[in-house]
N, C-alpha and C positions, 0 to 999 in steps of 0.2 A: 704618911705612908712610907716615904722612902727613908723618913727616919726607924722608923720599924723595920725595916726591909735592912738596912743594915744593922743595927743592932741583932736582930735573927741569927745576921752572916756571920755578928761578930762572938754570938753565943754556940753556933753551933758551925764547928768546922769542916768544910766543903772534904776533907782527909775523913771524916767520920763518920759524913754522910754517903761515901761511896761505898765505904767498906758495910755500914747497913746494907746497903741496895747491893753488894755482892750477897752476903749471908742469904737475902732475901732471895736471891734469884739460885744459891743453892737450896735454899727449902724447896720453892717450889719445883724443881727437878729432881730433889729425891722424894718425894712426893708423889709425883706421880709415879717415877722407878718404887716406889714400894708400893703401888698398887696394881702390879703384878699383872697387867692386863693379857688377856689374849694376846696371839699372832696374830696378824692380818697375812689376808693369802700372800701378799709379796714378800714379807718376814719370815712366814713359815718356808715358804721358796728356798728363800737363801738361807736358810738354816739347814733344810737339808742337803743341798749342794754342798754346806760347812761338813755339816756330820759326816756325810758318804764318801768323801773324796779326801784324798790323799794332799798333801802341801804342793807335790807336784800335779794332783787334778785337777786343783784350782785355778791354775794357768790357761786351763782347757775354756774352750768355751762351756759356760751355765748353762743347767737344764732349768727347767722352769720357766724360760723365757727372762732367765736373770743378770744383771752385769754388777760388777762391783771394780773399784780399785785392787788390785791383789796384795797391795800390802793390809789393806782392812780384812782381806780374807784371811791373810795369813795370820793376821793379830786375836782374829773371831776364832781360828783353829786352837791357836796354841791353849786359847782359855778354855776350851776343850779340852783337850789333853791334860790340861794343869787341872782342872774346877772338876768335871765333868761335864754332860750335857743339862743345859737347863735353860728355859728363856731367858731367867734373870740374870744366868753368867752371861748369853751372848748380846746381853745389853749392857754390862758391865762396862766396857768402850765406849757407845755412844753416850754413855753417862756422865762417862771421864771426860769427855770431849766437850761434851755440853757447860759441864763446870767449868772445867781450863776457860773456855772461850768468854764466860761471865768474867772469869779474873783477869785475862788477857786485854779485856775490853776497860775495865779499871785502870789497866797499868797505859794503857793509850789515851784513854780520857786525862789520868791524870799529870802525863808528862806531858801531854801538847794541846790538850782543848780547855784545860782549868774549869769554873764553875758551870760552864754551859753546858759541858761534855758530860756532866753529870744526867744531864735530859734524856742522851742517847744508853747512857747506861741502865735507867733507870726503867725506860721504855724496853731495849734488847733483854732486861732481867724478866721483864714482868710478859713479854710477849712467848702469848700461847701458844706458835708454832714451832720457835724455838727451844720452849719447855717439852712438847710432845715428842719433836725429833729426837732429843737430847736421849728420848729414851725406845727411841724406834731403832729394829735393825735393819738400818741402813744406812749409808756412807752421808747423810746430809749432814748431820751433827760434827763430822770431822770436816766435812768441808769448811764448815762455819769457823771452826777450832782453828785448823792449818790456815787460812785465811788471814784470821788474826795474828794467827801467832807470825806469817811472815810479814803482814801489815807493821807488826812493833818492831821487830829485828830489822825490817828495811827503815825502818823511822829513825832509829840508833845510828844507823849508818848515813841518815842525813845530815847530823850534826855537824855543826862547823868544822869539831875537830872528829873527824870520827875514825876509830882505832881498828888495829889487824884482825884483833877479838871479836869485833862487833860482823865484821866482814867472813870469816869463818864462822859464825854464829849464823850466819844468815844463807851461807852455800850449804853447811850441814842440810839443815834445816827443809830446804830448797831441793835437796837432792833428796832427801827423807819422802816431802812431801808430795812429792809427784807420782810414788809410789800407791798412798792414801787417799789422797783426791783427786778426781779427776781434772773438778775447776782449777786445781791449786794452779794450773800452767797459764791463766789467766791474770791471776795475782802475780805470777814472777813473770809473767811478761810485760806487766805494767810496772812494775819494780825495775828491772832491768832497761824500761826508757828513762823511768823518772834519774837514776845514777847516772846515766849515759847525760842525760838532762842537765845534772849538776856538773858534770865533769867539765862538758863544752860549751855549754852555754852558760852558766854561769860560774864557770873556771876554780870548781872547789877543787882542792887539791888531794884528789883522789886518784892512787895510781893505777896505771892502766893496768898492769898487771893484777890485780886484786878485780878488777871490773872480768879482763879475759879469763883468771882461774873461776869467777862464779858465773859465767855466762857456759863455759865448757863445762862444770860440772851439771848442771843444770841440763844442756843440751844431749849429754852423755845419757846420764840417768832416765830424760824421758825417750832417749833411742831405744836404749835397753827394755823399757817395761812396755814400749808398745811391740818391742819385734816377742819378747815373751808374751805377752797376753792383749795388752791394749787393739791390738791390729784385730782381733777376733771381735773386740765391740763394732769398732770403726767399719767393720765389711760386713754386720753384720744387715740381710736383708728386713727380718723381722722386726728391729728398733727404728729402720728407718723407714718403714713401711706404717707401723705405728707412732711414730713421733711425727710424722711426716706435717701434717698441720698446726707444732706447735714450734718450726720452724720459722726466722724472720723471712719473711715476702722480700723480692728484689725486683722491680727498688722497691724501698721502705714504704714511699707511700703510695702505691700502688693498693693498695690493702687496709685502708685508714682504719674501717672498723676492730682489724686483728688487730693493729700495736694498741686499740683504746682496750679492746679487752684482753691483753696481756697485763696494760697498764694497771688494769682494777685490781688483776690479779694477785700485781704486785705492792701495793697499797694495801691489800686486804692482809697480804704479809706482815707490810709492816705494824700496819694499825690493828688490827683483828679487826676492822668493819671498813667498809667505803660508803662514804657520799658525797652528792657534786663538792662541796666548798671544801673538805678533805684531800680528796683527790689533787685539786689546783693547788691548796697551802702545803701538799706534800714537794710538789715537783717545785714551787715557786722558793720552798727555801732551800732545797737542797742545790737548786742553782747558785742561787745568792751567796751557798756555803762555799760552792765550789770555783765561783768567779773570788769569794772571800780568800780562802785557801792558795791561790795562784798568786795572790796580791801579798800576802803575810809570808807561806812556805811553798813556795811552786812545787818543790819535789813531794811534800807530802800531798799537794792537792791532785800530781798524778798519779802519786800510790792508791789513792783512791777512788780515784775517777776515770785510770784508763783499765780496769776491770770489767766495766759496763761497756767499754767501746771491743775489749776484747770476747765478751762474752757474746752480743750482738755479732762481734765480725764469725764467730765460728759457729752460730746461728746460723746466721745468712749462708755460709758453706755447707749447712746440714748436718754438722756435727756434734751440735749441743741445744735441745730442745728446751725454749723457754715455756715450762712448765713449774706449776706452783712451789714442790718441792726442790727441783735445779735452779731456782733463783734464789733459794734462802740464804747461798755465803753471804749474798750483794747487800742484803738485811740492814747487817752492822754497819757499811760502809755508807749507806745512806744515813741511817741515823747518827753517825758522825756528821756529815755533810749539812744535817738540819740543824744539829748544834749546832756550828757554826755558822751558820743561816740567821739562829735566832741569837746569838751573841753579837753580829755585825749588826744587824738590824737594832738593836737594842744599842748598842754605844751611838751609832748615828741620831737615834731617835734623842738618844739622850743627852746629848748636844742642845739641843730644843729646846725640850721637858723629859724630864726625868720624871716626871709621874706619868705621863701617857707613854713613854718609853716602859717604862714597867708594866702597864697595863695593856698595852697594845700587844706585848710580847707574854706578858703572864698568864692573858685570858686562854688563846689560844695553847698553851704547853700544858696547860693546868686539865683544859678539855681532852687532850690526847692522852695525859696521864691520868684521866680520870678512867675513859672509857678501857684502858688498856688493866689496870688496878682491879676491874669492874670483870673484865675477861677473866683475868685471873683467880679473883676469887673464886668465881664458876667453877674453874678447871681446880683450884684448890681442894672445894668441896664436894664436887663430885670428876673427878681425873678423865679423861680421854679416853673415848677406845673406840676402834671399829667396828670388830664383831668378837662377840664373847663365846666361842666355841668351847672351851672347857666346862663349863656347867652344863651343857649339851651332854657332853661326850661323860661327864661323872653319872650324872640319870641313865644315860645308855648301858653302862657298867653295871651300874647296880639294878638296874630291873632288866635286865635282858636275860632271857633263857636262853640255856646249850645250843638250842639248834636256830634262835632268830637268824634271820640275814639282815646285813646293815647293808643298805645302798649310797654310796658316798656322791651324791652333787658332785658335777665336773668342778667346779668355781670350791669347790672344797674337799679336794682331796688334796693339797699342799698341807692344809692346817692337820687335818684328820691324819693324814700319812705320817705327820713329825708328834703330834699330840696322842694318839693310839696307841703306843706301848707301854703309858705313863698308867692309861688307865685298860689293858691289857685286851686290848681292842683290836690289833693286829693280829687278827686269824680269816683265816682260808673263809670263812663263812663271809666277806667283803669285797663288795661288786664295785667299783670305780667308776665313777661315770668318764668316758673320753672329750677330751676337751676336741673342740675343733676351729680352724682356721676364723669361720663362719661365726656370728654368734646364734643364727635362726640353724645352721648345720646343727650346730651343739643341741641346740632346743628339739627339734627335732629329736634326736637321739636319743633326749631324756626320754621323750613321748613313748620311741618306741623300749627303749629299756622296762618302762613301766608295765607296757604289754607283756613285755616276757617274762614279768615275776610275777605274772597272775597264776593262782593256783599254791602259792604258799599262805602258809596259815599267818606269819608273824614278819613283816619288813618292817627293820629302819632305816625310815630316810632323814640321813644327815644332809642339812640345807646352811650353807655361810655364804654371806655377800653375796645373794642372787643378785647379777647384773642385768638380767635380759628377760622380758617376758613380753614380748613383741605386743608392744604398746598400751601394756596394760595400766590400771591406775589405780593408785595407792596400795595396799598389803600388799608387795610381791610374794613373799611367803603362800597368801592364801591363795595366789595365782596358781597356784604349782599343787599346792593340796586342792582344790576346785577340783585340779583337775585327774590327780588320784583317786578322789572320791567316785567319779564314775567306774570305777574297777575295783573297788574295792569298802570298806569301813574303820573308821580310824579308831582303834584304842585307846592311846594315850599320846600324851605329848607333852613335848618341855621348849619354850622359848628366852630367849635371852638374846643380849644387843648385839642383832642383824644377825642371829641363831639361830638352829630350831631344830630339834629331831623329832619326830611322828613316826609311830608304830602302827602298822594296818595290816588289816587280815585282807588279803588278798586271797580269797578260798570263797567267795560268800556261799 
């Protein structure tokens, strides 16, 4: 076996096989960017916030209930101005970002983790939440991107000898990004111990100046973007009102249940599934990787490891909610972390036996690249989506007469309000449902809205991502028609994923 095992290695170059699993992981990202999906209500949100507003509105606080970095908004506008408006231009970015981030991830595997690191690439290509962000609008895919990209520029400047170039490469860069991500100030602040790290504790010869001009640029640029806009998230009551429980508890384990169900959370990220013996060999190698890592290159094991202690510290302060999507940058940096998990593991084991060192370490990477390969395909062949409002809204256009009224669902009037002009659906004849604080207020509301368009001969009701039907079970859709039908007779209807518009004579 391990004479096969390297003959394999010796036929097929570890340089060959990366650059495959990049190609790979850009297919499946334009792949699903070319299948054009609907908005989802938080998408449509920020797009109209994009469209309506000025480069200096954007600085303002979001309507919709929405926050973004302002330099991603500003990037979203200008492809506006230059493109025009279209879902696909203001996905255009997270696309690019999702890409960059696959090649950025090669050029780190390949300059510091050698054949193992090809695991972490191989996995970060093929995993499905990564693929779907990359083409979602919003700021995750850049997070993931800027992340890397300061992960590799702080790596350059860990080098023995490491140059003026690499060091202004990495301040640009740093000051760029804090603009763009939000996390990114978690990456450079664990950059900026691990340098500080090498400077005094292990005496590299790095000048102080070069450390003070990237710590002040740094410090500058996030004064400025929080006194412009950032301070309007940060005081914001309604994010912290609702992120309020996905919050870290103080102390930590006061609350064991919450950090095990963040933990799945984040396992489910990386793996696309969780179970018991998963869960344990996730955390057990990326330990191993990162006590590995401290023992080989200290400074890169806290470019990568003091992220998760910064992410947690501004958790615990209530200012960065550990939820599914705001932990995706941390993704890559553990699948580096397991590479090197299973590369130490594997030289130790192979000290011993090198056939059970191969198999002890093979069975296990072979099964998470299996299942992950297995995701993928899925999402290959039939691509992601939330809810598919546009085939709604084209049936509404073409069979609706001059005087119907269309009643737009609170939970869908984002999508409807940015997708309505496309199919010429923005006319006076369209009743908005009001959102409220409440989700049973909101419901309510609907109920009575329903009352007061009895006596028309033709309503449609546009319905996307119903969240709330006070405890109802399975179709929510027909929750919501159930209960139309007592005031009225349905004519026609069109559904699609988590869609649906219904025509009723309200006149019987």
């Amino acid at each position: 076996m391990i004479l096969a095992w390297n003959r394999l290695k010796s036929i097929i170059k570890p340089g060959l096989i990366g650059w495959c699993i990049v190609i790979l992981g850009f297919v499946l990202r334009v792949r699903q960017y070319l299948d054009n999906r609907s908005f989802s209500g938080d998408e449509a949100s920020l797009a109209l916030n994009i469209l309506s507003r000025s480069f200096a509105g954007l600085t303002q606080p979001l309507g919709y209930r929405q926050a973004a970095p302002v330099g991603f908004l500003f990037i979203e506008k200008s492809l506006i101005v230059l493109f025009g408006n279209a879902d696909y231009i203001l996905r255009l970015f997270p696309l690019a970002c999702g890409i960059l981030a696959v090649y950025l991830l090669h050029r780190i595997v390949r300059d510091s983790f050698g054949f193992a690191g090809l695991f972490a690439l191989a996995m970060f290509a093929l995993n499905s939440w990564q693929v779907f962000f990359a083409t979602e609008l919003k700021q995750y895919a850049s997070d993931v991107m800027v992340t890397l990209l300061l992960v590799y520029l702080a790596i350059r400047c860990l080098a023995e000898k490491p140059s003026l170039r690499d060091f202004i490469w990495l301040g640009v860069a740093g000051t760029i990004a804090i603009w763009i991500s939000h996390a990114s100030v978690f990456t450079l602040a664990g950059i900026g111990i691990a340098l500080l790290f090498e400077k005094y504790a292990r005496k590299k010869p790095i000048p102080f100046l070069w450390l003070f001009a990237l710590g002040a640029a740094w410090l500058l640029s996030f004064g400025v973007d929080y006194l412009v806009a950032l301070r309007h998230t940060a005081s914001d009551s309604f994010f912290q009102v609702f992120w309020k429980k996905s919050f870290l508890p103080l102390p930590p384990w006061s609350d064991v249940p919450w950090l095990l169900n963040v933990y799945y959370k984040y396992v489910l990220l990386i793996l696309n599934r969780t179970d018991s013996i998963m869960d344990h060999f996730v955390l057990a190698l990326a330990v191993i990787g990162g006590l590995s890592l401290f023992a080989r290159r200290t400074g890169v094991g806290l470019v990568l490891v003091l992220p998760f202690i910064m992410t947690l510290t501004a958790s615990a302060l209530q200012k960065y909610p550990l939820s599914y999507r705001f932990m995706l940058f941390l993704v890559p940096l553990t699948l580096l972390l397991m590479a090197e998990g299973i590369q130490r593991i594997y030289s130790l084991l192979a000290k011993l036996q090198k056939h059970l060192a191969l198999i002890l370490c093979g069975i296990p990477v072979a099964i998470m690249l299996f299942f992950s390969a297995q995701s993928a395909i899925g999402n290959f062949k039939n691509p992601s989506t939330v809810a598919e409002i546009k085939p709604a809204l084209k049936y509404v256009a073409e069979n609706k007469k001059p005087d119907d009224l269309i009643y737009v669902h609170y939970r869908s009037v984002p999508a409807f309000t940015y997708y309505a002009p496309f199919y010429q659906l923005d006319t006076d004849q369209v009743i908005a449902g009001v959102d409220r604080q409440s989700p049973q207020k909101a419901l309510d509301r609907f109920f009575i809205d329903v009352k007061d368009l009895r006596g028309n001969d033709r309503v449609w009701f546009v319905m996307v991502e119903l969240p709330y039907c006070d405890g109802c079970e399975g179709d929510i859709q027909k929750y919501f028609t159930d209960y139309i039908d007592q005031y009225g007779s349905m004519l026609d209807s069109v559904r699609a994923v988590s869609s649906a518009a219904y025509l009723y004579d309200l006149n019987p």
